[in-house]
N, C-alpha and C positions, 0 to 999 in steps of 0.2 A: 504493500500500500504506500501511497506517496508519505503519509505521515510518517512513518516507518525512515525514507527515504531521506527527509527531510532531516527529521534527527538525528539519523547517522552523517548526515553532511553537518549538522550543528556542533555536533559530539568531537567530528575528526577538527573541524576549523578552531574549535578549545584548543585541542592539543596542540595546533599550528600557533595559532595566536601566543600561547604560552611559551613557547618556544622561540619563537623571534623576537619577542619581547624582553626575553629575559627573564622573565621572574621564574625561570628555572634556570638555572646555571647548565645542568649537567642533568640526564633523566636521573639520575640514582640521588638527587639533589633530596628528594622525596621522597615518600613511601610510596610503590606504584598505586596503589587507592587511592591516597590525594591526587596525584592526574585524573583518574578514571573518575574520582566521586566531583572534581571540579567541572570535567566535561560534561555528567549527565547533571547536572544543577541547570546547564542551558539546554537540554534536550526538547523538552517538553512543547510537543505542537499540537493543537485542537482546531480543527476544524480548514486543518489546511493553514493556519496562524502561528507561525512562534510568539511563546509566549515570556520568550524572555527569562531571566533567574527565575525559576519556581519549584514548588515542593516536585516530588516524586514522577517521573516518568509514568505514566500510565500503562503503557507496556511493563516495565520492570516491576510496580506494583504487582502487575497480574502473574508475575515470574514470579514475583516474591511471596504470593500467596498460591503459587501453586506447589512451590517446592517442597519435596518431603524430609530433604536434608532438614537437620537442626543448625537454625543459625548462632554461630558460633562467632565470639567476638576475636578471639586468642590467635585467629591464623592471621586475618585480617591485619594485627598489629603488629605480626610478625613479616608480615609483607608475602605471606605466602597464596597462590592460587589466583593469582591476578595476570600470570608473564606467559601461559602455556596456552595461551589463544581462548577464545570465548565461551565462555558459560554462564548461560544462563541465570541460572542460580547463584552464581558466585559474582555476580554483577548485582542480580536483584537484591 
């Protein structure tokens, strides 16, 4: 779906913008979830509209309440399960 579409181009242009800007020095500057949790802060498109800084993705809500995994804070701060390409659940 374009909304889909749309916020994966909103998501990728984060990670650009952050990067040519500087306000990451180095990727490893961060924990990979500050990238990832900075770029889906601007994901969020409704009705075909970005909607700018906003709560939760509405796709990733729906990942996040479909997952059976238990969400666990301890990997996350460890910086693990972010770098091995995309899941679902370890996004939402």
């Amino acid at each position: 779906p374009a909304s889909v579409t749309l916020s994966t181009a909103i998501h990728e242009l984060v990670h650009l913008l952050v990067d040519v800007s500087g306000l990451s020095p180095s990727p490893d500057a961060f924990p990979h979830w500050v990238h990832e949790g900075l770029a889906m802060q601007f994901e969020p498109v409704e009705g075909g509209r970005w909607l700018g800084v906003a709560g939760g993705n509405a796709i990733r809500r729906r990942d996040w309440e479909r997952s059976t995994r238990p969400h666990r804070l301890a990997p996350l701060l460890r910086d693990d399960g972010l770098r091995h390409g995309y899941d679902q659940a370890r996004y939402a």
